[in-house]
C-alpha positions in Angstrom: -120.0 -39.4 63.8 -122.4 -42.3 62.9 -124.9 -41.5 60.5 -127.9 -43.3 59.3 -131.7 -42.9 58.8 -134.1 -42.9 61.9 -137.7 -43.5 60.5 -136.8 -41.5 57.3 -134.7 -38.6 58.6 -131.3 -38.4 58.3 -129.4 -38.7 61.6 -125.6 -37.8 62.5 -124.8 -38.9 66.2 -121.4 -38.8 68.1 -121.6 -42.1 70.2 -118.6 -45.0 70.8 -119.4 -46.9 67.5 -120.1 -50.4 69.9 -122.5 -48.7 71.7 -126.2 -51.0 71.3 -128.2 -49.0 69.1 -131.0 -49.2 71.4 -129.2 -47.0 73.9 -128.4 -44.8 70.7 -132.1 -44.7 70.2 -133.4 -44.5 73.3 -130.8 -42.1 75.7 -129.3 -39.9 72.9 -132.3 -39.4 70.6 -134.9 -39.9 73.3 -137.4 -42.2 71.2 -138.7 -44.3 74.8 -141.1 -47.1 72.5 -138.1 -49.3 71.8 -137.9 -51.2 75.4 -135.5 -53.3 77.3 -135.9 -56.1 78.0 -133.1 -58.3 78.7 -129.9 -56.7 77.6 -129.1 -60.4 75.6 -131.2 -60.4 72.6 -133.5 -63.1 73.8 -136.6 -61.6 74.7 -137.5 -59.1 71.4 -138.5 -56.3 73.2 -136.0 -54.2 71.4 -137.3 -54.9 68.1 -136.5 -52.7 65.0 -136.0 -52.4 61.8 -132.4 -52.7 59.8 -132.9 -52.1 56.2 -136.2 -53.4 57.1 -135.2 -56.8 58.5 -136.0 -57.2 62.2 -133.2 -56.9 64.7 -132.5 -57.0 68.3 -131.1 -53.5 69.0 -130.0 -54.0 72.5 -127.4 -56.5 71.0 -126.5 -54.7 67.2 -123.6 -51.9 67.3 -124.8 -48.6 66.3 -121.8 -49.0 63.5 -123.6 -51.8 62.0 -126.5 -48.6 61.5 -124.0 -46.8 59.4 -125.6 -45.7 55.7 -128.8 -47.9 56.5 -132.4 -47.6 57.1 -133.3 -48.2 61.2 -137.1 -47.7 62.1 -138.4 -48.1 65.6 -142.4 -48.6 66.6 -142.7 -44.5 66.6 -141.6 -44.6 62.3 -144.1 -47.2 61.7 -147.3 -45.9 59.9 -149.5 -46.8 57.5 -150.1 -45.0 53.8 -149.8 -41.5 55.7 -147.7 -39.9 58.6 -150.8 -39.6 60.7 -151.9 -43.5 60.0 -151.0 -46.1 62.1 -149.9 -49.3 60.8 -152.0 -51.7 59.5 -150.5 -54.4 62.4 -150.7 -51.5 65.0 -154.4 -51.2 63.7 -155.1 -55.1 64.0 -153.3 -55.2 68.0 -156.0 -52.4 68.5 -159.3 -54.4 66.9 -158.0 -57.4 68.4 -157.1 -56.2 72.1 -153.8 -57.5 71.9 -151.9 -56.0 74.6 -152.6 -56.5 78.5 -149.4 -54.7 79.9 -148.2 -53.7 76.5 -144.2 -53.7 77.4 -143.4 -55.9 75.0 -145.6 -55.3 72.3 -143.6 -52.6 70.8 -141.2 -55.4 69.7 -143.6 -58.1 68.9 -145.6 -55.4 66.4 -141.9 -54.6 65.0 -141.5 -58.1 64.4 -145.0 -59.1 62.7 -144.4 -56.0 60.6 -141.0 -57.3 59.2 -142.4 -60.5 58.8 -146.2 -59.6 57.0 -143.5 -57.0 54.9 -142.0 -60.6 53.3 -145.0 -62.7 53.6 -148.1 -61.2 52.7 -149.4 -64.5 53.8 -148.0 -66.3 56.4 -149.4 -69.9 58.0 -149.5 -70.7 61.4 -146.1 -71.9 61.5 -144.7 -69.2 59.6 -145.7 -66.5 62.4 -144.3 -69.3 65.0 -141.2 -69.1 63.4 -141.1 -65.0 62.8 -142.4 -64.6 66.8 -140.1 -67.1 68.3 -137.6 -64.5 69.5 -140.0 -62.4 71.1 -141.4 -63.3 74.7 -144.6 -62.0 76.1 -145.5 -62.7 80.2 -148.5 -62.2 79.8 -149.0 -65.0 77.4 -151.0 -62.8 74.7 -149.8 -65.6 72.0 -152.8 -66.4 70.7 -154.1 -62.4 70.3 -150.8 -62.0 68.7 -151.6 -64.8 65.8 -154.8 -63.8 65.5 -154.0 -60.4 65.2 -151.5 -61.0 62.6 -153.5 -63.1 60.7 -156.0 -59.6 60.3 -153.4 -57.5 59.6 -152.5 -60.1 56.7 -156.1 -60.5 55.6 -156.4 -56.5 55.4 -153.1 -55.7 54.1 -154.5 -57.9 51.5 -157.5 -56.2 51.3 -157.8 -52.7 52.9 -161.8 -52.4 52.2 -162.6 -52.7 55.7 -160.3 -52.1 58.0 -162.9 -52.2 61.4 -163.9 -55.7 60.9 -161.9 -58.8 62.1 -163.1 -62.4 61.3 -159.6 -64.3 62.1 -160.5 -66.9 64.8 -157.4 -68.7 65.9 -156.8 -71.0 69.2 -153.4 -71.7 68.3 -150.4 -71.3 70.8 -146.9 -70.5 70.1 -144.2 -73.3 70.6 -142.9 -71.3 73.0 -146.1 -71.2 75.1 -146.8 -74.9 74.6 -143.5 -75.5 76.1 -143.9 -74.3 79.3 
Protein backbone atom coordinates (compact mmCIF):
# COMPACT_ATOMS: atom_id res chain seq x y z
CA UNK A 1 0.00 0.00 0.00
CA UNK A 2 1.10 3.55 -1.14
CA UNK A 3 -0.30 6.26 0.74
CA UNK A 4 -0.38 9.91 0.18
CA UNK A 5 -2.67 12.95 0.05
CA UNK A 6 -4.99 13.45 -3.04
CA UNK A 7 -6.25 17.19 -2.91
CA UNK A 8 -6.21 17.01 0.88
CA UNK A 9 -7.62 13.53 1.74
CA UNK A 10 -5.66 10.92 2.83
CA UNK A 11 -5.38 8.10 0.30
CA UNK A 12 -4.16 4.33 0.77
CA UNK A 13 -3.89 2.48 -2.74
CA UNK A 14 -2.60 -1.02 -3.54
CA UNK A 15 -0.88 -0.47 -7.03
CA UNK A 16 2.85 -1.83 -8.36
CA UNK A 17 4.81 1.05 -6.73
CA UNK A 18 6.34 2.01 -10.69
CA UNK A 19 3.11 2.36 -11.79
CA UNK A 20 2.79 6.42 -13.31
CA UNK A 21 0.81 8.12 -10.90
CA UNK A 22 -1.37 9.43 -13.58
CA UNK A 23 -2.82 5.93 -14.19
CA UNK A 24 -2.92 5.80 -10.23
CA UNK A 25 -5.08 8.92 -10.47
CA UNK A 26 -6.91 8.48 -13.34
CA UNK A 27 -7.99 4.29 -13.58
CA UNK A 28 -7.92 3.41 -9.81
CA UNK A 29 -9.34 6.65 -8.22
CA UNK A 30 -11.27 7.61 -11.27
CA UNK A 31 -10.33 11.57 -11.22
CA UNK A 32 -10.58 11.89 -15.54
CA UNK A 33 -9.15 15.97 -15.52
CA UNK A 34 -5.60 14.88 -15.42
CA UNK A 35 -5.17 13.83 -19.37
CA UNK A 36 -2.71 11.99 -21.47
CA UNK A 37 -1.06 13.19 -23.60
CA UNK A 38 2.05 11.66 -24.67
CA UNK A 39 3.02 8.97 -22.30
CA UNK A 40 6.87 10.76 -22.34
CA UNK A 41 6.53 13.78 -20.23
CA UNK A 42 6.89 16.17 -23.12
CA UNK A 43 3.67 17.63 -23.71
CA UNK A 44 2.23 18.69 -19.90
CA UNK A 45 -0.95 17.46 -20.24
CA UNK A 46 -0.55 15.49 -17.08
CA UNK A 47 0.31 18.26 -14.95
CA UNK A 48 0.00 18.10 -11.09
CA UNK A 49 1.07 18.99 -8.21
CA UNK A 50 3.99 17.17 -5.87
CA UNK A 51 4.36 18.96 -2.67
CA UNK A 52 3.14 21.70 -4.75
CA UNK A 53 5.86 21.70 -7.40
CA UNK A 54 4.55 20.85 -10.92
CA UNK A 55 5.20 17.48 -12.26
CA UNK A 56 4.58 15.25 -15.24
CA UNK A 57 2.48 12.37 -13.76
CA UNK A 58 2.47 10.15 -16.65
CA UNK A 59 6.35 9.86 -16.17
CA UNK A 60 6.71 10.07 -11.85
CA UNK A 61 6.17 6.56 -9.97
CA UNK A 62 3.36 6.54 -7.65
CA UNK A 63 6.21 5.60 -4.93
CA UNK A 64 7.75 8.86 -5.44
CA UNK A 65 3.81 10.06 -4.03
CA UNK A 66 4.54 8.28 -0.78
CA UNK A 67 3.89 10.76 2.47
CA UNK A 68 3.44 13.83 0.05
CA UNK A 69 1.00 16.24 -1.01
CA UNK A 70 -0.39 15.36 -4.99
CA UNK A 71 -3.24 17.79 -6.31
CA UNK A 72 -4.74 17.37 -9.65
CA UNK A 73 -7.01 20.27 -11.65
CA UNK A 74 -10.20 18.77 -9.58
CA UNK A 75 -8.25 19.87 -5.76
CA UNK A 76 -7.56 23.24 -7.12
CA UNK A 77 -9.86 25.97 -5.61
CA UNK A 78 -9.72 29.21 -4.53
CA UNK A 79 -10.31 30.50 -0.68
CA UNK A 80 -13.32 27.95 -0.40
CA UNK A 81 -14.16 24.37 -1.62
CA UNK A 82 -16.84 25.69 -3.90
CA UNK A 83 -14.39 28.52 -5.51
CA UNK A 84 -12.52 28.05 -8.34
CA UNK A 85 -9.10 29.10 -8.67
CA UNK A 86 -8.10 32.35 -9.28
CA UNK A 87 -6.05 30.98 -12.74
CA UNK A 88 -9.16 28.76 -13.52
CA UNK A 89 -11.16 32.15 -13.03
CA UNK A 90 -8.65 34.16 -15.37
CA UNK A 91 -8.80 31.03 -18.35
CA UNK A 92 -12.65 31.74 -17.95
CA UNK A 93 -12.58 35.88 -18.34
CA UNK A 94 -10.00 35.47 -20.81
CA UNK A 95 -11.49 32.55 -23.07
CA UNK A 96 -8.56 30.64 -22.97
CA UNK A 97 -9.45 27.31 -24.01
CA UNK A 98 -10.63 26.26 -27.71
CA UNK A 99 -10.58 22.39 -27.25
CA UNK A 100 -9.55 22.51 -23.72
CA UNK A 101 -7.49 18.98 -23.60
CA UNK A 102 -4.67 20.41 -22.54
CA UNK A 103 -5.53 23.06 -20.41
CA UNK A 104 -5.99 20.99 -17.41
CA UNK A 105 -2.13 20.85 -17.43
CA UNK A 106 -1.30 24.24 -18.53
CA UNK A 107 -3.68 25.79 -15.54
CA UNK A 108 -1.67 23.13 -13.18
CA UNK A 109 1.37 24.58 -14.37
CA UNK A 110 0.61 28.56 -14.17
CA UNK A 111 -0.71 27.69 -10.70
CA UNK A 112 2.63 26.24 -9.53
CA UNK A 113 4.37 28.89 -11.05
CA UNK A 114 2.01 32.18 -9.89
CA UNK A 115 2.24 29.94 -6.21
CA UNK A 116 6.35 30.99 -6.34
CA UNK A 117 6.11 34.14 -8.29
CA UNK A 118 3.39 36.34 -7.48
CA UNK A 119 4.79 38.28 -10.37
CA UNK A 120 6.19 36.70 -13.14
CA UNK A 121 7.61 38.70 -16.54
CA UNK A 122 7.07 37.58 -19.90
CA UNK A 123 9.96 35.39 -19.86
CA UNK A 124 9.30 33.96 -16.62
CA UNK A 125 5.79 32.35 -17.77
CA UNK A 126 7.97 31.26 -21.03
CA UNK A 127 10.11 29.45 -19.03
CA UNK A 128 7.27 27.92 -16.36
CA UNK A 129 4.98 26.95 -19.76
CA UNK A 130 7.77 25.57 -21.86
CA UNK A 131 6.86 21.92 -21.02
CA UNK A 132 3.37 22.21 -21.80
CA UNK A 133 2.12 22.09 -25.63
CA UNK A 134 -1.09 23.44 -26.76
CA UNK A 135 -2.33 22.58 -30.73
CA UNK A 136 -4.38 24.84 -30.81
CA UNK A 137 -1.76 27.52 -30.31
CA UNK A 138 -3.80 29.40 -27.28
CA UNK A 139 -0.17 30.81 -26.24
CA UNK A 140 -0.92 34.20 -26.16
CA UNK A 141 -4.57 33.62 -24.06
CA UNK A 142 -2.47 31.56 -21.85
CA UNK A 143 0.09 34.66 -21.03
CA UNK A 144 -2.47 36.94 -20.91
CA UNK A 145 -4.41 35.02 -18.75
CA UNK A 146 -1.74 34.45 -16.35
CA UNK A 147 -0.74 37.81 -16.24
CA UNK A 148 -4.73 38.48 -14.70
CA UNK A 149 -4.53 35.81 -12.47
CA UNK A 150 -1.22 37.54 -11.15
CA UNK A 151 -2.61 41.04 -11.25
CA UNK A 152 -5.78 39.64 -9.13
CA UNK A 153 -4.02 37.32 -6.90
CA UNK A 154 -2.39 40.50 -6.13
CA UNK A 155 -5.37 42.28 -5.79
CA UNK A 156 -8.67 40.23 -5.41
CA UNK A 157 -11.04 43.63 -5.44
CA UNK A 158 -12.37 42.81 -8.71
CA UNK A 159 -12.13 39.68 -9.91
CA UNK A 160 -14.66 40.18 -13.35
CA UNK A 161 -12.38 42.75 -14.86
CA UNK A 162 -9.28 41.94 -17.03
CA UNK A 163 -7.02 44.73 -18.42
CA UNK A 164 -3.80 42.45 -19.30
CA UNK A 165 -3.17 43.07 -23.06
CA UNK A 166 -0.37 40.86 -24.26
CA UNK A 167 0.68 39.93 -28.09
CA UNK A 168 3.52 37.96 -26.95
CA UNK A 169 4.13 34.26 -28.22
CA UNK A 170 5.81 31.50 -26.49
CA UNK A 171 9.26 30.36 -27.77
CA UNK A 172 7.83 27.43 -28.50
CA UNK A 173 5.28 28.92 -30.92
CA UNK A 174 7.77 31.24 -32.44
CA UNK A 175 9.68 28.21 -33.35
CA UNK A 176 7.61 26.65 -35.49
Amino acid sequence: MITFSLNGNDLSVDADPAMPLLWVIRDIVQLQGTKFGCGQGLCGACTVHLDGIAIRSCITPVSEAKGKQITTIEGLQGKTKTDEHPVQQAWIRNDVPQCGYCQPGQIMSASALLAKNASPTDDDITQAMSGNICRCGTYPKIRQAIHDAAKHLASPASPNESTVSSTAHFQSDLSS
